[in-house]
C-alpha positions in Angstrom: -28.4 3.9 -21.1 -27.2 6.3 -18.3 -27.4 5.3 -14.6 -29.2 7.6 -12.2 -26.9 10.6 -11.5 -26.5 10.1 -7.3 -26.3 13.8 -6.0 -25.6 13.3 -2.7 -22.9 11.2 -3.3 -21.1 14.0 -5.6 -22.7 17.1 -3.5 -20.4 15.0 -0.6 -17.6 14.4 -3.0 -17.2 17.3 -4.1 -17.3 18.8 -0.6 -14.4 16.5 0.3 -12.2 18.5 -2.4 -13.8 21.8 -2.7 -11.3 23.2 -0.6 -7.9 21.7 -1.9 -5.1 23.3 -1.7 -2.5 22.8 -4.7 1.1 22.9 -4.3 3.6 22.2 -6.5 2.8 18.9 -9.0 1.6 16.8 -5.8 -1.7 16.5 -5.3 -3.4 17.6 -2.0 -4.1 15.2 0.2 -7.9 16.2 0.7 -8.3 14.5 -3.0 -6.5 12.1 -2.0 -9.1 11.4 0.8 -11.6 11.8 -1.5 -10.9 8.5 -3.4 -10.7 7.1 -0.5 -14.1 7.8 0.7 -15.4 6.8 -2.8 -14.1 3.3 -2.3 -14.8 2.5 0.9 -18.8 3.5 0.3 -18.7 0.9 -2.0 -15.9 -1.8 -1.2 -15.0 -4.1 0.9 -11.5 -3.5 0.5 -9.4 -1.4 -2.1 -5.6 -1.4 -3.4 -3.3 2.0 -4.1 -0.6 2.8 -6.6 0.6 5.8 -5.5 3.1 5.8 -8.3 1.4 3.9 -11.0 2.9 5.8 -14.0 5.0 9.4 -15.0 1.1 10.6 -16.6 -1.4 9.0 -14.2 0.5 9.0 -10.3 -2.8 7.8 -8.5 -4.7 5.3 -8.9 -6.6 2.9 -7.0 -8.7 0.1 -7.0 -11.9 -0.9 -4.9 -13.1 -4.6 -4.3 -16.2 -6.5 -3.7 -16.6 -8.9 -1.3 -16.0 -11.8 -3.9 -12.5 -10.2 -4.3 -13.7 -8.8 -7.8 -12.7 -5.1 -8.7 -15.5 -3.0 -8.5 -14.1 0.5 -8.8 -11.4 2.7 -9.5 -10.4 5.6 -9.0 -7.6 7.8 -10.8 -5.9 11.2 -10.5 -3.1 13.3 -12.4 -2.4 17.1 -13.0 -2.6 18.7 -15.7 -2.9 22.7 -17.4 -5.8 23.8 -18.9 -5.5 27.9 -17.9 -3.8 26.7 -15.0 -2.2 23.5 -13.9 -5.5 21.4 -12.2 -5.9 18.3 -10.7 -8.7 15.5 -12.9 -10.1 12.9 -10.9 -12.4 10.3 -12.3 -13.9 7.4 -10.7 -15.2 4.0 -12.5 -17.9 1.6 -11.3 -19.5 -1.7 -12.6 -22.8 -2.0 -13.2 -23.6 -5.4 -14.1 -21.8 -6.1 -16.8 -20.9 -2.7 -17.8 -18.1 0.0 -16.3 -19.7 3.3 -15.9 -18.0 6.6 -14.8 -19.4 7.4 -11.5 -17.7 11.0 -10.2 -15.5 12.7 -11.9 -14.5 16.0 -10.7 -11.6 19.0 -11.1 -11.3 19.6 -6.8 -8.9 22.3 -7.3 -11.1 24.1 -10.1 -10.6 27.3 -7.6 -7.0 28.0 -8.7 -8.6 29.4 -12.5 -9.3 32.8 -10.6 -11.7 34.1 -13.9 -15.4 32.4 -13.6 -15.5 32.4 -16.7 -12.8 30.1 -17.6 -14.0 28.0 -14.4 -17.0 27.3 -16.3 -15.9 26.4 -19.7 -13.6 23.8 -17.4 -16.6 22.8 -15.5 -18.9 22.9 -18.7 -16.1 19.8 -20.0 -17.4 17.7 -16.9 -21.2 17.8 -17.4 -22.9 14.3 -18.7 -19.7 12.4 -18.5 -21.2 10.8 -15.3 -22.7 7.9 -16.4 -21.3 7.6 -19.4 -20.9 3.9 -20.3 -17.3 3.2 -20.9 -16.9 -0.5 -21.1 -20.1 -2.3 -22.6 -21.1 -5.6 -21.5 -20.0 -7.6 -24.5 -16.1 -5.9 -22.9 -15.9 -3.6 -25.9 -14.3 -0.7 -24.3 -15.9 2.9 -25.4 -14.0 6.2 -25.5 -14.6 9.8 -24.0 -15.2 11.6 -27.0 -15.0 15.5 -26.8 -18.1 17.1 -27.9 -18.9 19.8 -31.0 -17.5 23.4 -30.4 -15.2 22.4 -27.5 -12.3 24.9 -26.6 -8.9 23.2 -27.1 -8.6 23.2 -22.7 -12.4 21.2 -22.9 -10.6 18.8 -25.7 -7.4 18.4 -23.4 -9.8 17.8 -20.3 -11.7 14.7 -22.6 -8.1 13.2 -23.6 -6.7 13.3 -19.9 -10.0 11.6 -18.8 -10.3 8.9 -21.7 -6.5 8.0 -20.7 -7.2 7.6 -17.3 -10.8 5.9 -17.8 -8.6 3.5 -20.1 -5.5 2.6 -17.8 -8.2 2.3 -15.2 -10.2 -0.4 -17.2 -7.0 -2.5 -18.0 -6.6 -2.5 -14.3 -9.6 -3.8 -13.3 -10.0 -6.1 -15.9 -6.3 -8.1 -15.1 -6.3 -7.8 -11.2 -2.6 -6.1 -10.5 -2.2 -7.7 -7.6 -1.3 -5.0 -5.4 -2.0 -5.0 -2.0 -5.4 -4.9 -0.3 -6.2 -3.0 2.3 -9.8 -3.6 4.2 -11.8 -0.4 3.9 -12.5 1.7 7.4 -16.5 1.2 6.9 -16.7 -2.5 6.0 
């Protein structure tokens, strides 16, 4: 079952990152800010690896006020027709993990619409998509039929963060929390 797709929410997320700039293989800080907002809509406090592996650099974790995770967030770069940033954002429900946002802020450095769009086109009903069930059977991001080769890279890059994410929240790192700005 998908949850209800909150617009506002990714309207404002996506606002946050619309205007990234991209240098080099960091990324900018406005999606950096971005997770950041996610989490503290939603958390009473959160945790950042800012180097958590060589594939996946960002990640970060949001928590309830019991101290259990309740989100995460992660980030990497990666080419489809040109070198773009993925971010994708968890969230439990219930017993579930969901994908909340997940989002491609620097989508503006593929100059041709047209491959903006078969990038973009990768993205649509992911949200929502149940990725650990509640028995904790984890479920993967499969691509779908007649994806381009850049859609099918785009699905792998998201299933491996959506799965280094889940191990994460599952086993608590223990890195350190920060209380977030609006709790």
């Amino acid at each position: 079952m998908r949850t209800k797709f909150n617009l506002k929410r990714y309207v404002m997320v996506a606002f946050l990152v619309s205007a990234t700039a991209y240098a080099g293989s960091k990324i900018a800080s406005q999606a950096l800010d971005a997770a950041h907002w996610i989490l503290s809509n939603s958390s009473s406090s959160y945790s950042e690896n800012m180097k958590y592996s060589k594939t996946i650099p960002y990640m970060f974790l949001g928590y309830d006020k019991d101290g259990k995770t309740s989100q995460g967030v992660a980030m990497r770069s990666f080419k489809t027709y040109k070198r773009v940033t993925a971010m994708i954002a968890l969230k439990r429900d219930g017993e579930k993990v969901v994908v909340d946002v997940v989002d491609i802020p620097d989508i503006g450095l593929i100059k041709d619409i047209d491959k903006q769009e078969k990038v973009l086109e990768a993205l649509k009903g992911i949200s929502g998509t149940v990725v650990q069930d509640s028995s904790g059977k984890s479920q993967t991001i499969d691509a779908v039929t007649g994806a381009t080769r850049y859609q099918k890279r785009i699905y792998l890059y998201l299933n491996k963060m959506s799965e280094a994410l889940l191990e994460e929240m599952n086993e608590d790192p223990g890195w350190a929390r920060k209380p977030t700005k609006n709790k």
